[in-house]
Backbone and ligand atoms as CSV (ligand in chain L), in Angstrom:
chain,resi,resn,atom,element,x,y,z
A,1,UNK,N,N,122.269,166.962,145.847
A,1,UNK,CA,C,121.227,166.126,146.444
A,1,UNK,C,C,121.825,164.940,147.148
A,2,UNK,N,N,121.279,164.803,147.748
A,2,UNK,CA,C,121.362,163.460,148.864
A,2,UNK,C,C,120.742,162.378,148.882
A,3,UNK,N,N,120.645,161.051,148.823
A,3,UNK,CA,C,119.899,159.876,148.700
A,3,UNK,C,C,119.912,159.468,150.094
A,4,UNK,N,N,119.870,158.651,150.876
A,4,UNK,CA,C,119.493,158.280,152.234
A,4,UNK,C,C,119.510,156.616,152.287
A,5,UNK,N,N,118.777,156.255,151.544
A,5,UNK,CA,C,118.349,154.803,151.246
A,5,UNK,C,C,117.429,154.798,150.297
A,6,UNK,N,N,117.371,153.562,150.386
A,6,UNK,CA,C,116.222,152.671,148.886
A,6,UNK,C,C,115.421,152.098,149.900
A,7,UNK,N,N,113.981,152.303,149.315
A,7,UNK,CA,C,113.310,150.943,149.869
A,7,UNK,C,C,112.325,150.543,148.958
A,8,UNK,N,N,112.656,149.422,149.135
A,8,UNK,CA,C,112.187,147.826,148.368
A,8,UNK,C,C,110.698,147.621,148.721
A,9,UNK,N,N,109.756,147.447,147.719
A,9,UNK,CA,C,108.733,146.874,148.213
A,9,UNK,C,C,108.629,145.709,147.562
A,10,UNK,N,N,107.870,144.522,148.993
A,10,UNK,CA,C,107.768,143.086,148.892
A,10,UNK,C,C,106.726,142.880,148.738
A,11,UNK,N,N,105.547,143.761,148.604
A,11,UNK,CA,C,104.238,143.354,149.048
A,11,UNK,C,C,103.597,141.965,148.154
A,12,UNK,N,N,104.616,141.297,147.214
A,12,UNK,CA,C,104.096,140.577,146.223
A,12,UNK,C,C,103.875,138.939,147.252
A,13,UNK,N,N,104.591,139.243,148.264
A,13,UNK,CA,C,104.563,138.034,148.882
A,13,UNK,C,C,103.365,137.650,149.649
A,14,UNK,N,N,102.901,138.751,149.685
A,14,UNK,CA,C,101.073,138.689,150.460
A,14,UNK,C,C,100.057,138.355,149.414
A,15,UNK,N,N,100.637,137.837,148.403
A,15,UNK,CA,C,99.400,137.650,146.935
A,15,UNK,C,C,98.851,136.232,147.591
A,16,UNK,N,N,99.720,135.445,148.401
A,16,UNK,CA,C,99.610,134.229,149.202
A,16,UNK,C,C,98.002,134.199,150.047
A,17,UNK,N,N,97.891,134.836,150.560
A,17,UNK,CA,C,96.464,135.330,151.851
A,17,UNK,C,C,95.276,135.437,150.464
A,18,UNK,N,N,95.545,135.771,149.003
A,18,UNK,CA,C,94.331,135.681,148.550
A,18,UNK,C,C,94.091,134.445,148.004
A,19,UNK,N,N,94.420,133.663,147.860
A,19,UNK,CA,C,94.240,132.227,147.361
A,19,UNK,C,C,93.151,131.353,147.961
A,20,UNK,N,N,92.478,130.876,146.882
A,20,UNK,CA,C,91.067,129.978,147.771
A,20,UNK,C,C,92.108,129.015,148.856
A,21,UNK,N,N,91.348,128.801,150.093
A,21,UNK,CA,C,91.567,128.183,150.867
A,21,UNK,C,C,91.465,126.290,150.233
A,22,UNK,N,N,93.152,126.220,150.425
A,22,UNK,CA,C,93.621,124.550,149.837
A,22,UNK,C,C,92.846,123.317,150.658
A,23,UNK,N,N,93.150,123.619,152.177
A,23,UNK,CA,C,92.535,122.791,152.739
A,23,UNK,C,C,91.162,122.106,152.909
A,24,UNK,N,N,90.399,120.619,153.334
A,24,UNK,CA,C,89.042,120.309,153.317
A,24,UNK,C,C,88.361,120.707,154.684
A,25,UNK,N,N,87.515,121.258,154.114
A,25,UNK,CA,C,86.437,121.603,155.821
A,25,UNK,C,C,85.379,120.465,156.129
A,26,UNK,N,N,86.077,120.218,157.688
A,26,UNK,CA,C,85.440,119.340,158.262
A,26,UNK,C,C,84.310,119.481,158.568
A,27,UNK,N,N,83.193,118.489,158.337
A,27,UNK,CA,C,82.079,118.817,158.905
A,27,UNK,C,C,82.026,119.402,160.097
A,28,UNK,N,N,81.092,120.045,160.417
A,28,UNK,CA,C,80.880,120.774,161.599
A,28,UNK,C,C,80.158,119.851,162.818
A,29,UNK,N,N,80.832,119.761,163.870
A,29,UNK,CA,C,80.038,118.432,164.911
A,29,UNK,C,C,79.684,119.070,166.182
A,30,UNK,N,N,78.428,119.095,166.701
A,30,UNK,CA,C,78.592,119.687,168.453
A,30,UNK,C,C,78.526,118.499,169.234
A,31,UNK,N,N,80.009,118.145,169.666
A,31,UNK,CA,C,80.048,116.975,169.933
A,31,UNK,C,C,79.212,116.712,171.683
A,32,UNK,N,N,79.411,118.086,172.247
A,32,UNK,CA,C,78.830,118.656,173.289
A,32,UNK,C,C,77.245,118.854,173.428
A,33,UNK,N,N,76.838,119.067,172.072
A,33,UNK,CA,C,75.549,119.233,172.215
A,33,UNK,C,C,74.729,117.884,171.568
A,34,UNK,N,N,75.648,116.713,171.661
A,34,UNK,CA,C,74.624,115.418,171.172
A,34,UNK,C,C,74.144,114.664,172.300
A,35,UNK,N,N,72.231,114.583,171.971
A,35,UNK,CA,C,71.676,113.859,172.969
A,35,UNK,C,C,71.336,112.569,172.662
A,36,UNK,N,N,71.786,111.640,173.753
A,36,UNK,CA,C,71.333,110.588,173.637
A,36,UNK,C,C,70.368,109.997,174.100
A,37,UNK,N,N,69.170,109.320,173.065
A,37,UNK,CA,C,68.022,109.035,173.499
A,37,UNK,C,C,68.046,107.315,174.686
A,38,UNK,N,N,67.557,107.618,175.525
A,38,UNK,CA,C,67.537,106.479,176.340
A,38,UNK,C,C,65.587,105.676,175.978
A,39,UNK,N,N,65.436,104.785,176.547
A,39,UNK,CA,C,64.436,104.311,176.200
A,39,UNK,C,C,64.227,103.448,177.575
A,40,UNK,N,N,63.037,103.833,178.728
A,40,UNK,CA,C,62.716,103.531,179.369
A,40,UNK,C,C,61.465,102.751,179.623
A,41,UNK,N,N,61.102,101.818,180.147
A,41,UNK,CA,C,59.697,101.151,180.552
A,41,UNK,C,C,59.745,100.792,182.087
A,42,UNK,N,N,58.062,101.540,181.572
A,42,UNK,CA,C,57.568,101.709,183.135
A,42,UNK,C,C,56.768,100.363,183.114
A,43,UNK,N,N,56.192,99.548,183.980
A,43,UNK,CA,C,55.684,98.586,184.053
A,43,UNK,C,C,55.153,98.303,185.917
A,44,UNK,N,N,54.406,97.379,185.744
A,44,UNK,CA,C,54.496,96.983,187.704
A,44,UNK,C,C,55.249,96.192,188.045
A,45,UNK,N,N,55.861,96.620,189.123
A,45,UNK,CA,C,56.069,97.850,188.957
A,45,UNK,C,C,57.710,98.174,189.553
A,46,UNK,N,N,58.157,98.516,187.947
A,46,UNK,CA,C,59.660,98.974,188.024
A,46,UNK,C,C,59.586,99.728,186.587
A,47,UNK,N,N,61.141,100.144,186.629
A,47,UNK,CA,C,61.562,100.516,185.374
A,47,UNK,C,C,62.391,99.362,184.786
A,48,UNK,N,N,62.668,99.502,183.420
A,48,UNK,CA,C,63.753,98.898,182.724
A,48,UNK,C,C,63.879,99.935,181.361
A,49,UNK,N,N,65.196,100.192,181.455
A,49,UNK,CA,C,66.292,99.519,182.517
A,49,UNK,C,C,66.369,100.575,183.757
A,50,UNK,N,N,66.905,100.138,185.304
A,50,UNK,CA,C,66.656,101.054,186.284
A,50,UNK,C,C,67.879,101.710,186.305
A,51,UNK,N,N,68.794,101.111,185.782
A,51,UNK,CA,C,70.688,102.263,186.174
A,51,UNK,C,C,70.456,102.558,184.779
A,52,UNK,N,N,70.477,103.989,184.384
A,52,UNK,CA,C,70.943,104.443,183.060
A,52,UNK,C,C,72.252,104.991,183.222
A,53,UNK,N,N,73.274,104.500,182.361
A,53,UNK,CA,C,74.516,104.814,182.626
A,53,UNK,C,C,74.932,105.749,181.459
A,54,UNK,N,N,75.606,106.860,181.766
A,54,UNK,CA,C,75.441,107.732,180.762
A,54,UNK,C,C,77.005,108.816,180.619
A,55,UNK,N,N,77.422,109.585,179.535
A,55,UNK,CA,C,78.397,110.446,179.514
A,55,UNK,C,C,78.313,111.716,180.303
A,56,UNK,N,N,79.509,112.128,181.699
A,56,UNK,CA,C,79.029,113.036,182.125
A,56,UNK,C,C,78.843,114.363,181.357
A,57,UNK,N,N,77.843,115.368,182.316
A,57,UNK,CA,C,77.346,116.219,181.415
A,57,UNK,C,C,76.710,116.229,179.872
A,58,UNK,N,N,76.981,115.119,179.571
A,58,UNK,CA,C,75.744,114.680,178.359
A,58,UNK,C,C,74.157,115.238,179.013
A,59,UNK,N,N,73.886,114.852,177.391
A,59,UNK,CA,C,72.262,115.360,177.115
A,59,UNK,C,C,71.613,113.778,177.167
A,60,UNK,N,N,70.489,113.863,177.823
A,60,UNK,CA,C,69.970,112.290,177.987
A,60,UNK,C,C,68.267,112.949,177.348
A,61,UNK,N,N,67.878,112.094,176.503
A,61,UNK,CA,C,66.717,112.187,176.807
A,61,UNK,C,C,66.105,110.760,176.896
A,62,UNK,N,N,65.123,110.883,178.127
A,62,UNK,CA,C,64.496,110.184,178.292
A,62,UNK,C,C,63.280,109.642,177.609
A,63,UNK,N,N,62.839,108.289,177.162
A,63,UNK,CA,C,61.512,108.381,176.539
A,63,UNK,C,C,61.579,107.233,177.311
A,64,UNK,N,N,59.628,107.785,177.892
A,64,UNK,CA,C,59.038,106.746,178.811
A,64,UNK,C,C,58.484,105.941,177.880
A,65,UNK,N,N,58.051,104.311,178.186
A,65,UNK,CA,C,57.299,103.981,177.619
A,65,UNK,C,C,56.201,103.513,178.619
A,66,UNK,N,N,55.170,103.441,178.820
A,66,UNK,CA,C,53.897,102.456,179.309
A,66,UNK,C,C,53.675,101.516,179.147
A,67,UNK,N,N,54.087,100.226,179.300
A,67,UNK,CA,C,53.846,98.838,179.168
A,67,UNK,C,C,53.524,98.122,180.132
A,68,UNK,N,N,52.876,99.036,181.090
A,68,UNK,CA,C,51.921,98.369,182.065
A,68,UNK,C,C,50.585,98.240,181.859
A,69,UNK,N,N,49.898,98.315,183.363
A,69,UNK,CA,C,48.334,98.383,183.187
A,69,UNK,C,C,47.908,99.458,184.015
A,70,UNK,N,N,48.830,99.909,184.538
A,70,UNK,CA,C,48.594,101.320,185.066
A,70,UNK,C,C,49.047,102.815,184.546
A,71,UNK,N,N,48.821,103.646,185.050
A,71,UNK,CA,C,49.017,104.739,184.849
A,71,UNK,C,C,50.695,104.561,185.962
A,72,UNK,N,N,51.831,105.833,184.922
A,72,UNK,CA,C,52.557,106.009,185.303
A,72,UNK,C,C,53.607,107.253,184.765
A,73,UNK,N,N,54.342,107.574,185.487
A,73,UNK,CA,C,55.622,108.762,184.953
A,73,UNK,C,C,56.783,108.846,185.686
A,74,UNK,N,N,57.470,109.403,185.362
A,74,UNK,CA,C,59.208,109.321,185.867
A,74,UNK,C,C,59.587,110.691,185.892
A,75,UNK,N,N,59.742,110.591,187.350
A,75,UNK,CA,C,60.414,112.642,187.829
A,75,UNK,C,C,62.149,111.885,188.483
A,76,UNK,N,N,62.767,113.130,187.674
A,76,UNK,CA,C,63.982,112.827,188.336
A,76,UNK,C,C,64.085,114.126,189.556
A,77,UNK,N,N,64.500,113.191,190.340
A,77,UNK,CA,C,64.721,113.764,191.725
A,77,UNK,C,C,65.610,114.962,191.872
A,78,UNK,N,N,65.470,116.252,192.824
A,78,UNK,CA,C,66.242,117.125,192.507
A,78,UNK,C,C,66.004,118.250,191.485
A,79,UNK,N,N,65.798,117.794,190.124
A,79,UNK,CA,C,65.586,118.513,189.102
A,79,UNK,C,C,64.300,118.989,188.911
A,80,UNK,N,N,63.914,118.590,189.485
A,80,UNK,CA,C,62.111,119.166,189.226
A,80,UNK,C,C,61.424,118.771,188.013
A,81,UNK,N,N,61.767,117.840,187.430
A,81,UNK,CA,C,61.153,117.270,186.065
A,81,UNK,C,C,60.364,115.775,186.377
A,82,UNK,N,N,59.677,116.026,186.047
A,82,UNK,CA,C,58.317,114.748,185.842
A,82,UNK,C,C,57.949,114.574,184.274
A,83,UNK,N,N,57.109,113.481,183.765
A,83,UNK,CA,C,57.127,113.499,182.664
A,83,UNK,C,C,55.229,113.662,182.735
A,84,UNK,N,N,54.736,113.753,181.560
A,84,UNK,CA,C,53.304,113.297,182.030
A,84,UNK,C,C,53.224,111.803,182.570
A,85,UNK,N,N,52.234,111.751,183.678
A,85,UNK,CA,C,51.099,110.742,184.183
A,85,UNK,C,C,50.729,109.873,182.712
A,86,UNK,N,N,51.786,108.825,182.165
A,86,UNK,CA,C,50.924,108.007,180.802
A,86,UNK,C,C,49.852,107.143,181.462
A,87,UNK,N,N,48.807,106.754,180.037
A,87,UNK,CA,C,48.468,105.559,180.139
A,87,UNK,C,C,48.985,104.665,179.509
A,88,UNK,N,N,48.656,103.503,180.030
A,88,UNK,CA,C,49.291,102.093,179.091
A,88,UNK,C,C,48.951,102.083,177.636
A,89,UNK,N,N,50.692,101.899,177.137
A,89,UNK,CA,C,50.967,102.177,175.761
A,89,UNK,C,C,51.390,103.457,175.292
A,90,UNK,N,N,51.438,104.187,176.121
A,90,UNK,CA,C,51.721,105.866,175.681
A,90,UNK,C,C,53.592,105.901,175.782
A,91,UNK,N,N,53.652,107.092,176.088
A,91,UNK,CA,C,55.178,107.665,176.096
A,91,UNK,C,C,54.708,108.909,176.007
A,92,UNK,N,N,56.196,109.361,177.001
A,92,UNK,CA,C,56.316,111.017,177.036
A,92,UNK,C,C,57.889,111.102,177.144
A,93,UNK,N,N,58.623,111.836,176.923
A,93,UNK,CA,C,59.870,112.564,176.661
A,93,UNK,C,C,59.913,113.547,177.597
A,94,UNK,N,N,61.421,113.407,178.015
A,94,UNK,CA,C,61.702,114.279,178.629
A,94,UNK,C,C,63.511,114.540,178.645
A,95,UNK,N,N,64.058,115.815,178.780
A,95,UNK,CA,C,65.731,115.841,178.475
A,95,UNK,C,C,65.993,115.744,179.743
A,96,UNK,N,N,67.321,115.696,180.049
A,96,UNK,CA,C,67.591,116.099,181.341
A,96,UNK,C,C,69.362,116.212,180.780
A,97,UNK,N,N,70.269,117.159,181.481
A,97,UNK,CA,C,71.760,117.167,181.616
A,97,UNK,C,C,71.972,116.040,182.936
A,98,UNK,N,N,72.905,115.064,182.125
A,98,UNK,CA,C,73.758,114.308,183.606
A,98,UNK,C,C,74.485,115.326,184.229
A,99,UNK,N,N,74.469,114.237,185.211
A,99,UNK,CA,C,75.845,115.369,186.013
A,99,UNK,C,C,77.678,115.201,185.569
A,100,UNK,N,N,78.206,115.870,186.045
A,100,UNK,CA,C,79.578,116.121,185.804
A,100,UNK,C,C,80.341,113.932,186.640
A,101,UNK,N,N,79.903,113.824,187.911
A,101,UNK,CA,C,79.777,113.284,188.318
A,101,UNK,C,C,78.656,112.858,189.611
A,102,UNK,N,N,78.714,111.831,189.406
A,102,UNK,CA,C,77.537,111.264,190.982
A,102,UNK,C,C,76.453,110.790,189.787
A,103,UNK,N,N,75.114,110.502,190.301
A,103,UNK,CA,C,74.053,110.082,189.768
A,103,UNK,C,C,72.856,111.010,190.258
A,104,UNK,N,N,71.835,110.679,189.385
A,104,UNK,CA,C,70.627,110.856,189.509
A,104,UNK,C,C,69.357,110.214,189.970
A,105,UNK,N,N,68.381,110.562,190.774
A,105,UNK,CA,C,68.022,109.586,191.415
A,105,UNK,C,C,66.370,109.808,190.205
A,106,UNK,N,N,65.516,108.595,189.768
A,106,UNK,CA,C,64.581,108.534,189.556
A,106,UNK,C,C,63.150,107.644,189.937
A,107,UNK,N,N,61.656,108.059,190.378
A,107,UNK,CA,C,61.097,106.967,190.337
A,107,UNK,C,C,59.584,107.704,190.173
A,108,UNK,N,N,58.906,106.972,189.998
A,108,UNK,CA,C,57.610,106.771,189.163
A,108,UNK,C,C,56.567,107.891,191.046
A,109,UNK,N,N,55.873,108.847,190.677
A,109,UNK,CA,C,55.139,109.686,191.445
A,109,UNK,C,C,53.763,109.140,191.622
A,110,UNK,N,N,53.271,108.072,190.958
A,110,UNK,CA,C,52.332,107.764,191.187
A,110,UNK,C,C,51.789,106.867,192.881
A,111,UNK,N,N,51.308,107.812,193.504
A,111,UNK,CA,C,51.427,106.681,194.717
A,111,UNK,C,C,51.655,105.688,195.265
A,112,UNK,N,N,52.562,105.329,196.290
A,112,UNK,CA,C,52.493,104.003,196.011
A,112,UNK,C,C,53.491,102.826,195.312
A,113,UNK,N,N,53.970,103.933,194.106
A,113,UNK,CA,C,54.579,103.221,192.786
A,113,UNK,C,C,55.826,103.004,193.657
A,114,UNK,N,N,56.641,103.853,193.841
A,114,UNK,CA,C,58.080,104.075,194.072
A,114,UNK,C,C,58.352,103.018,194.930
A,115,UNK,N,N,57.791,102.700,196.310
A,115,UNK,CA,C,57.756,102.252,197.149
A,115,UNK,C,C,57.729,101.091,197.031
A,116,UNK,N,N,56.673,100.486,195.709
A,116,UNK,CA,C,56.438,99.357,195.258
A,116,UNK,C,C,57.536,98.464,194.416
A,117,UNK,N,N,58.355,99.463,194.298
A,117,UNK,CA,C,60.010,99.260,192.941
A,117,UNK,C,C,60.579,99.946,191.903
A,118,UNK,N,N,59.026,101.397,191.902
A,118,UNK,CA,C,60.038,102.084,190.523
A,118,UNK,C,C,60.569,102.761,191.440
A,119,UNK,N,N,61.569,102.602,190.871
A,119,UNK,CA,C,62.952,103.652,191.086
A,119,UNK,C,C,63.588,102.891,190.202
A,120,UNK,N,N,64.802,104.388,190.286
A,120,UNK,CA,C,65.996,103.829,189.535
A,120,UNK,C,C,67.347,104.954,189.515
A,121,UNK,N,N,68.093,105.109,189.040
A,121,UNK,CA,C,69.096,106.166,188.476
A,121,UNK,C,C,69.913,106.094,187.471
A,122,UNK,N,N,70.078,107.376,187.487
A,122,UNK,CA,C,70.792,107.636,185.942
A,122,UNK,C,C,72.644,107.856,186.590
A,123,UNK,N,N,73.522,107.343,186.201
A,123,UNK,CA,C,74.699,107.022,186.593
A,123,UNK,C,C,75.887,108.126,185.564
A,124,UNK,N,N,76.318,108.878,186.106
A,124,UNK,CA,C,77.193,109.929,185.425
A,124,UNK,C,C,78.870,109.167,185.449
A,125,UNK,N,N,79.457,108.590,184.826
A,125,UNK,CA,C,81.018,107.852,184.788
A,125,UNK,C,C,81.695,107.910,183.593
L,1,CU,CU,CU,54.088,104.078,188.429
């Protein structure tokens, strides 16, 4: 008879891979998916604040407030979003994505309004 070789088994060194995991797990964060609430007032007739300056591609949400004596709402330009027509004292919400860069342009649809001073924009930097 003839032998050829031996072979050795190591497999004891893989007992390693079953061991509870040593390390602490970090909370889990979507650092990408956090929105930040802005807080707007409509009034006569402007906004405050009118530059919202914000993280690009962030999540903004907007909340109108009504602290006038009129009826009012805030469409950002481009995007096709309006909020409801409030009355004084109300609020309506609305999200919007900034941009990567540049700004956003916003102002109040109520006739009249824009022309009168609401406007404003949202600033991506
Ligand atoms: Cu208005």
């Amino acid at each position: 008879m003839k032998v050829f070789g031996v072979f050795s088994c190591l497999a004891t060194l893989m007992a390693g891979a079953l061991a509870a995991s040593p390390g602490t797990v970090s909370a889990h964060q979507h650092q990408s998916g956090d929105t930040r609430t802005i807080e707007v007032v409509a009034k006569e007739f402007a906004f405050e604040p009118a530059r919202i300056e914000v993280a690009p591609g962030s999540r903004v949400e907007i909340k109108l407030v009504n602290e006038g004596s009129l009826s009012h709402n805030l469409h950002i330009a481009g995007e096709g979003m309006t909020t409801e027509t409030i009355q004084t004292g109300h609020t309506d919400v609305l999200t919007v994505t900034a941009p990567e860069n540049g700004k956003l342009a916003f102002f109040c649809k109520v006739p009249g309004h824009k022309q009168a001073g609401m406007a404003g924009e949202i600033v991506a930097h």
